[in-house]
MIGUTOR-674315 format. One line per field, with one value per residue (C-alpha): residue in three letters; x negated, y, z negated. Coordinates in steps of 0.05 Angstrom, whole numbers. Example, Ala and Ser with C-alpha at 12.3 -4.5 7.8 and 13.67 -1.06 7.14 Angstrom:
<nodes>
rest = (ALA | SER) $
xx = (-246 | -273) $
yy = (-90 | -21) $
zz = (-156 | -143) $
</nodes>
This chain:
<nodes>
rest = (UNK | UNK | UNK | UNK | UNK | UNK | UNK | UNK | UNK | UNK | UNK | UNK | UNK | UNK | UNK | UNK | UNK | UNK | UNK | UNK | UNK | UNK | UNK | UNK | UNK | UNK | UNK | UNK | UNK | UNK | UNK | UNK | UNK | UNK | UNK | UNK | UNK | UNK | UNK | UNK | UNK | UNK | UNK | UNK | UNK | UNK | UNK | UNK | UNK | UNK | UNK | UNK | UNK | UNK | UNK | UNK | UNK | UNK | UNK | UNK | UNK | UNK | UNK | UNK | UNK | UNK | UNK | UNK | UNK | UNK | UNK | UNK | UNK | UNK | UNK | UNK | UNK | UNK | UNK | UNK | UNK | UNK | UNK | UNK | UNK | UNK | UNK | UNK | UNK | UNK | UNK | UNK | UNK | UNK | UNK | UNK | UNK | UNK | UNK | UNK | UNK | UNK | UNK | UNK | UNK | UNK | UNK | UNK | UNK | UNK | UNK | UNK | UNK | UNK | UNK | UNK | UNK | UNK | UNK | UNK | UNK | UNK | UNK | UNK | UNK | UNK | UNK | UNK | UNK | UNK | UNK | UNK | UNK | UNK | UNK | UNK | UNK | UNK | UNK | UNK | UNK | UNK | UNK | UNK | UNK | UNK | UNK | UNK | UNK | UNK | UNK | UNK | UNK | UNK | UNK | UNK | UNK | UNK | UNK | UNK | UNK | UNK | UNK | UNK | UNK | UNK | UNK | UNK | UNK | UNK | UNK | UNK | UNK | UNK | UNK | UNK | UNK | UNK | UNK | UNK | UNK | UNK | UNK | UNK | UNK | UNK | UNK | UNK | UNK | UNK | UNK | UNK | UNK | UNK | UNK | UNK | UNK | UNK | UNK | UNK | UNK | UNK | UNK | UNK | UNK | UNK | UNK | UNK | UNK | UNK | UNK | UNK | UNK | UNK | UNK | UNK | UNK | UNK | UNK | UNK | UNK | UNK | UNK | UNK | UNK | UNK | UNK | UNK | UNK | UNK | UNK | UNK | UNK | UNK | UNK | UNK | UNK | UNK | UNK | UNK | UNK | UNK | UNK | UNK | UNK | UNK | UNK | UNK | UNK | UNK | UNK | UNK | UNK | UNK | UNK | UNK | UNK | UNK | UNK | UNK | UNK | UNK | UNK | UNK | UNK | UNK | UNK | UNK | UNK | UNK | UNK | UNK | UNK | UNK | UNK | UNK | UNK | UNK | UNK | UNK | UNK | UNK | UNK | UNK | UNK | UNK | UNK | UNK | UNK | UNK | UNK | UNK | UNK | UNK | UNK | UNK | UNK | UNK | UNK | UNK | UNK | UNK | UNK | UNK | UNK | UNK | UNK | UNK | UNK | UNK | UNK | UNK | UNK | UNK | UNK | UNK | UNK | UNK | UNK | UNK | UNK | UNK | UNK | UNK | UNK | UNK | UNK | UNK | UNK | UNK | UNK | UNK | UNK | UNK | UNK | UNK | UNK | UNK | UNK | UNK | UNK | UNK | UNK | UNK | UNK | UNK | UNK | UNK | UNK | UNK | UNK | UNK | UNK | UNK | UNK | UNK | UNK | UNK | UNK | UNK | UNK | UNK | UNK | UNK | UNK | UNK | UNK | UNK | UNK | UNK | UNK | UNK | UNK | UNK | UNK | UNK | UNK | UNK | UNK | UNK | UNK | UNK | UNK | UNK | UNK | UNK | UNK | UNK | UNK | UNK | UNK | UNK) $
xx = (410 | 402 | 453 | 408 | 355 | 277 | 265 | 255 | 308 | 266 | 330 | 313 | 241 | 265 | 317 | 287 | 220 | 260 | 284 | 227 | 200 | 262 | 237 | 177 | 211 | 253 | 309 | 341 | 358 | 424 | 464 | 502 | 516 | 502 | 546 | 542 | 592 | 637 | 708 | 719 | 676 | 704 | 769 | 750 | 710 | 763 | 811 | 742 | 755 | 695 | 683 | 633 | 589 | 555 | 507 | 433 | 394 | 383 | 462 | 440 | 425 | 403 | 419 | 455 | 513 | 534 | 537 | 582 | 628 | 645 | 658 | 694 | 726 | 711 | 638 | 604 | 568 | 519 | 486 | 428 | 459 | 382 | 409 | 407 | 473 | 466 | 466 | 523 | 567 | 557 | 570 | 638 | 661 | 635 | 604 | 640 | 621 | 692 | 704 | 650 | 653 | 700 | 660 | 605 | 559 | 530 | 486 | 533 | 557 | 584 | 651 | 679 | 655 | 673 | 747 | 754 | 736 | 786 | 732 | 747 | 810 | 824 | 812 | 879 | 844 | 910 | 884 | 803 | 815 | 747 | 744 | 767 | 704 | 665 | 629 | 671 | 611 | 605 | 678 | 673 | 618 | 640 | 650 | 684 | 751 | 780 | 851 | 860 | 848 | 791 | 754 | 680 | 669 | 604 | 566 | 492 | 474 | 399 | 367 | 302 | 254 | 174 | 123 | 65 | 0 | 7 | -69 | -85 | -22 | 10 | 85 | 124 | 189 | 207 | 198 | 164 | 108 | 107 | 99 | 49 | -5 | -58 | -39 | -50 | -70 | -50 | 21 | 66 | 134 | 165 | 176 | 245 | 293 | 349 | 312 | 253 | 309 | 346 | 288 | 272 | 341 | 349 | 292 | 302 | 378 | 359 | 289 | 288 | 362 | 380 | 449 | 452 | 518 | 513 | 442 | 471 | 499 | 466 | 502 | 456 | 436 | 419 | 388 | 341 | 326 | 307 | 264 | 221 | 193 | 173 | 141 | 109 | 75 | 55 | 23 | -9 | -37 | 3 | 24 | -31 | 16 | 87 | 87 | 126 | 152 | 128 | 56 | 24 | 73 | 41 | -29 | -23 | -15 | -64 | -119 | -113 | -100 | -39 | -32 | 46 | 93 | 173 | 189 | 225 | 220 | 192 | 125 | 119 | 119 | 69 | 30 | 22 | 17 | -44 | -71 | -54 | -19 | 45 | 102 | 184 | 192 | 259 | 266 | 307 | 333 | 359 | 356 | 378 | 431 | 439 | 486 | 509 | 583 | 623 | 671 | 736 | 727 | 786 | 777 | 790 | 866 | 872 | 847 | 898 | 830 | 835 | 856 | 789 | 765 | 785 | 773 | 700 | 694 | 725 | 672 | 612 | 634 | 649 | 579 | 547 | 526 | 503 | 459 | 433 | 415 | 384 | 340 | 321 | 307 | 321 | 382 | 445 | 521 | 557 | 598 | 589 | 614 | 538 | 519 | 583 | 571 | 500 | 515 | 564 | 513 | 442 | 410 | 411 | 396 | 372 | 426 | 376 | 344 | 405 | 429 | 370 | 366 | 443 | 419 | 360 | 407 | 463 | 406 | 391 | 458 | 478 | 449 | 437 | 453 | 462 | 480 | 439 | 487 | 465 | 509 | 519 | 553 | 501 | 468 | 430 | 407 | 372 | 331 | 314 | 291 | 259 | 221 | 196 | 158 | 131 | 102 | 75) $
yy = (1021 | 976 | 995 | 958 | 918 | 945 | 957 | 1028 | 1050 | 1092 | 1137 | 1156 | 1163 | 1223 | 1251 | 1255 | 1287 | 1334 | 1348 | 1355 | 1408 | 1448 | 1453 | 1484 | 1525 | 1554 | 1506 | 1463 | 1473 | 1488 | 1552 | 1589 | 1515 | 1442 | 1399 | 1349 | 1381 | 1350 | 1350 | 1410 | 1453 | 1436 | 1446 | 1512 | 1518 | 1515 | 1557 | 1613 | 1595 | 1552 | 1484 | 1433 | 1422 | 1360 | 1365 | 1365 | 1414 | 1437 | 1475 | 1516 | 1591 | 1591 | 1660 | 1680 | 1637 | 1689 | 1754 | 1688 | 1682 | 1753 | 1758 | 1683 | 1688 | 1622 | 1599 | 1541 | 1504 | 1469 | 1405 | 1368 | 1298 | 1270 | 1270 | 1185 | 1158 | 1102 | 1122 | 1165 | 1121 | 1081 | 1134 | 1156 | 1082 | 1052 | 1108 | 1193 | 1229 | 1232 | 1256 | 1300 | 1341 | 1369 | 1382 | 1341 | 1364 | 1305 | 1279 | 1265 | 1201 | 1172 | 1206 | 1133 | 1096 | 1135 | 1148 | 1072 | 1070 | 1133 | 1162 | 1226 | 1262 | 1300 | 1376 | 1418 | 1466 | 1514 | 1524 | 1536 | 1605 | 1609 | 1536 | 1564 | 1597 | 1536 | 1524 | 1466 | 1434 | 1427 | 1411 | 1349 | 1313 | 1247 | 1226 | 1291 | 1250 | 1188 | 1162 | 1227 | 1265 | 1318 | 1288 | 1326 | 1403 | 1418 | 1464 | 1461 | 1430 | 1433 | 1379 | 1343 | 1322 | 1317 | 1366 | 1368 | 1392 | 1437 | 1444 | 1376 | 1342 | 1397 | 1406 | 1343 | 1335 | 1264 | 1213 | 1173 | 1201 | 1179 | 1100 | 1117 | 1070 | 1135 | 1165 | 1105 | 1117 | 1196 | 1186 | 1183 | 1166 | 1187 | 1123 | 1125 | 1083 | 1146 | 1183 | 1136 | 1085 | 1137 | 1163 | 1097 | 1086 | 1150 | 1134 | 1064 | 1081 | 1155 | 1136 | 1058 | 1050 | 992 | 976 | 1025 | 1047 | 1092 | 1105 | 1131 | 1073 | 1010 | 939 | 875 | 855 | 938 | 945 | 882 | 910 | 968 | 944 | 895 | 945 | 982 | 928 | 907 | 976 | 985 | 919 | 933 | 1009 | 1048 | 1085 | 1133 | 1122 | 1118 | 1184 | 1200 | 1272 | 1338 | 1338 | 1274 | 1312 | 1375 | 1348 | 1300 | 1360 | 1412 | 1354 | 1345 | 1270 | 1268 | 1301 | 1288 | 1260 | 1257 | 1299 | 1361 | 1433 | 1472 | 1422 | 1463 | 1529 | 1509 | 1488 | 1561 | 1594 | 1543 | 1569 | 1512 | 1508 | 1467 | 1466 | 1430 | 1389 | 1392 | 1318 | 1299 | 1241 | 1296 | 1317 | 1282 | 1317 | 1322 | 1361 | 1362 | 1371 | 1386 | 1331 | 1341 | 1294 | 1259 | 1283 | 1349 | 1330 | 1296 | 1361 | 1406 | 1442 | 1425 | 1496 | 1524 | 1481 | 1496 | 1578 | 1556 | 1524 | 1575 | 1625 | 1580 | 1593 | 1663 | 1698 | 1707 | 1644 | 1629 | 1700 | 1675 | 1594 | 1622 | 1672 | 1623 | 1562 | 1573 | 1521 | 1545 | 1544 | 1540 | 1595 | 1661 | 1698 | 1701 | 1752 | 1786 | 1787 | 1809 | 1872 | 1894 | 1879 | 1903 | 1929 | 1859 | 1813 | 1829 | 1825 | 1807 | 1753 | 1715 | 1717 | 1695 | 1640 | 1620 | 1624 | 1575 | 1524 | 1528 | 1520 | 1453 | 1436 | 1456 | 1397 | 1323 | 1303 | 1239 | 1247 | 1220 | 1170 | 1170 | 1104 | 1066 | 1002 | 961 | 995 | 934 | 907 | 971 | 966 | 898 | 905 | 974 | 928 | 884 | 941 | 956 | 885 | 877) $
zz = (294 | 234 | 180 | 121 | 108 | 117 | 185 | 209 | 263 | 330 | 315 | 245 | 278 | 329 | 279 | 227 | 262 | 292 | 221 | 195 | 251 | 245 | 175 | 192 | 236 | 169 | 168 | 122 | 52 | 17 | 34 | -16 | -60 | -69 | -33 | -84 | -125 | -178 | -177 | -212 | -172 | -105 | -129 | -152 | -81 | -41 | -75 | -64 | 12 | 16 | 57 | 50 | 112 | 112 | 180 | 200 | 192 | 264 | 240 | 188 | 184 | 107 | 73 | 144 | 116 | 62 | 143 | 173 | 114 | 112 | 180 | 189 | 119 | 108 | 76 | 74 | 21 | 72 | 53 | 102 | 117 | 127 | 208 | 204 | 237 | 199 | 121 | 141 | 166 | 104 | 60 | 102 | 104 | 33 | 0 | -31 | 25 | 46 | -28 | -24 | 46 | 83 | 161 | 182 | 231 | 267 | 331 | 393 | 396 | 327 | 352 | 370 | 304 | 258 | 296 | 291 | 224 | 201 | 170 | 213 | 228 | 303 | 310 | 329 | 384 | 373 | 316 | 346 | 387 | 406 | 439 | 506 | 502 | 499 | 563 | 611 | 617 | 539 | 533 | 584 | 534 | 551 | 472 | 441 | 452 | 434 | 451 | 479 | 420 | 400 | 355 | 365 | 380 | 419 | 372 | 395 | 463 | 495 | 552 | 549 | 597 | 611 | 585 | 631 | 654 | 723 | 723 | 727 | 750 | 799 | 802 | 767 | 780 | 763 | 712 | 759 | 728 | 665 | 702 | 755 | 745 | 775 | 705 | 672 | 591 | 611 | 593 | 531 | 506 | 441 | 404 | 394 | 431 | 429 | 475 | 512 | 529 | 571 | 603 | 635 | 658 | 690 | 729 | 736 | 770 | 807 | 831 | 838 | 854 | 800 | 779 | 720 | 703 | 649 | 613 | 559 | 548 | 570 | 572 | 555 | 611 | 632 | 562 | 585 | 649 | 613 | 568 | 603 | 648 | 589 | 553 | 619 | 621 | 552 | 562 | 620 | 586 | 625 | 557 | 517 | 455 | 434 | 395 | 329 | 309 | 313 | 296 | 336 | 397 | 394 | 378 | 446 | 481 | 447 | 436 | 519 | 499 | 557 | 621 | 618 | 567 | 558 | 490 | 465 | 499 | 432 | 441 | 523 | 474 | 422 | 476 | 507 | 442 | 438 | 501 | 549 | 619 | 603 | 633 | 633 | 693 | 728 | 741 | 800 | 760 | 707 | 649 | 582 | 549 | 476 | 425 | 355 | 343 | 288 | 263 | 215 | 156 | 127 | 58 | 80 | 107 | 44 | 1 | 40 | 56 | 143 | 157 | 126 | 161 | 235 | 204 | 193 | 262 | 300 | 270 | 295 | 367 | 355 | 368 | 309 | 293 | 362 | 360 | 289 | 308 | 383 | 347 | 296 | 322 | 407 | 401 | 436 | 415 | 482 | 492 | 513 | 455 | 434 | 490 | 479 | 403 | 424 | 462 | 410 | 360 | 399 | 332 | 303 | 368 | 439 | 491 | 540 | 499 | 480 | 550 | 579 | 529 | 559 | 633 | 623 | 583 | 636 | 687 | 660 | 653 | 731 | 760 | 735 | 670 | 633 | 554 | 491 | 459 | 393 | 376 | 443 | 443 | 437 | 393 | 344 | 413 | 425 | 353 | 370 | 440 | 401 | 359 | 414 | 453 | 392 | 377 | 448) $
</nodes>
């Protein structure tokens, strides 16, 4: 990702589109505050038992907040963070976010940056009660830790794939797909490296057997590897388009443009409400996992304010919140605290609903899975191979 200058990261592309369909979804927005308080206010925030959360939106429950904080005791003055890795790293290192917010809530992967950087401070899980009922799976994200220590705590967690056409394709179930040249101009990627990049080098290591290590997480020469076979079949038409958020997604779909394209789950729903046969492949590559985590930010150790802190995260996993985010947007907190929560609670949520929700994530997340690495290594490589399939 580019830090400055004018070009357009693919990651701000799938963030932000995801964003901005959250949005219409009912998300976003600022609960119970501003986060861009003034010094007096926090001060007189925290003494209220109040935290700022800096995060994206796909974390926020809106008025819900006000249920959480008298349950938690803890309440959150949520801010959107714009979900762009790379304006908020600036404003952690360089900028007053650090003076500003206390929690950020960010895409998996920044863990490592901003632990170099000090920018962020570790979690104490004594402290977390509910983590032990995070799912193991969740827990063993390969960048929650650095040095040992917990720096990131799972808080949603889903897995991508390809949304296809049964009726015209049959059963797909890799993303072999996606580069067969008998579906040539049928076919779409998202065009965003975060999430087209790892596609390709799941397939390129399950299905074609090249020395991939991690495809989260591509060296140079992988990255290259990578990315000439895409540019080779964009060239060569393979590609209907490299779509970008939301709309143009659901419209490839519902317009019958594609018979099979990698993208989010929610598009496979719109499509049936539309009318359509789609359907979420099970690729035997596997599926791309994503999350966002919470991270403790260092301005909160300095405030005195890390306590409230590690109170407010300890009520994300506790069921509520989970109940609240699943109903509202179909994203999943990890634990099972949300069925238990659910049951105890059947007025407000459907048992059966939340738990089946749980069962279709842990599903996914049974078999293959390689994690989205929202800030690999090599990460201005990435933008500028990015920008060469786009030129070709």
């Amino acid at each position: 990702m580019t830090k400055h200058g004018t070009q357009v990261s693919s990651i701000r592309h799938s963030n932000v589109q995801r964003r901005d369909f959250l949005k219409l979804m009912g998300a976003g927005g600022v609960a119970l505050s501003a986060g861009g308080l003034g010094f007096a206010s926090r001060l007189a925030a925290q003494e209220a038992g109040t935290v700022a959360f800096w995060a994206t939106a796909t974390l926020d429950i809106g008025e819900k907040w006000q249920e959480f904080a008298r349950q938690a005791g803890v309440a959150p003055e949520f801010t959107d963070n714009g979900n762009d890795l790379g304006p908020v790293i600036a404003r952690l290192a360089a900028g007053n976010a650090n003076d500003l917010f206390d929690i950020g809530g960010f895409q998996g992967g920044a863990e490592k940056e901003l632990a170099r950087q000090g920018v962020i401070i570790p979690w104490d899980l004594a402290k977390i009660p509910n983590y032990e009922s995070v799912w193991q799976w969740a827990k063993d994200i390969p960048y929650l830790k650095q040095d040992g220590k917990q720096y990131g705590i799972p808080t949603v967690v889903n897995a991508d794939s390809i949304i296809y056409r049964p009726d015209k394709l049959g059963k797909i179930d890799s993303y072999g797909a996606i580069f067969d040249p008998k579906l040539k101009g049928r076919v779409a990627m998202e065009d965003a490296w975060i999430n087209s990049a790892i596609f390709t080098a799941m397939y390129l290591k399950e299905s074609e057997n090249q020395p991939i290590a991690d495809p989260g997480n591509l060296s140079e020469s992988e990255l290259g590897l990578v990315m000439e076979f895409l540019i080779k079949h964009k060239t060569d038409g393979q590609f209907r388009t490299f779509w970008n958020g939301w709309e143009q997604g659901v419209q490839l779909v519902a317009d019958e443009e594609v018979d099979a394209m990698t993208g989010w789950e929610p598009i496979v729903y719109e499509g049936r409400k539309r009318g359509l046969q789609v359907e979420y492949a099970v690729p035997v590559e596997g599926y791309e996992g994503w999350g966002n985590n919470t991270v403790l930010l260092k301005g909160a150790g300095d405030r005195g304010v890390a306590d409230a802190a590690h109170t407010f995260v300890d009520g994300l996993l506790g069921g509520f919140y989970g109940c609240e985010l699943g109903q509202a947007r179909g994203y999943l907190v990890p634990t099972d605290n949300n069925v238990v929560y659910a049951k105890a609670h059947p007025e407000e949520y459907k048992p059966e609903e939340v738990e089946k929700l749980a069962n279709h994530v842990k599903a996914k997340f049974a078999g293959k899975i390689y994690w989205q690495n929202a800030r690999p290594d090599n990460f201005q490589l990435y933008e500028e191979w990015w920008q060469k399939l786009r030129n070709a």
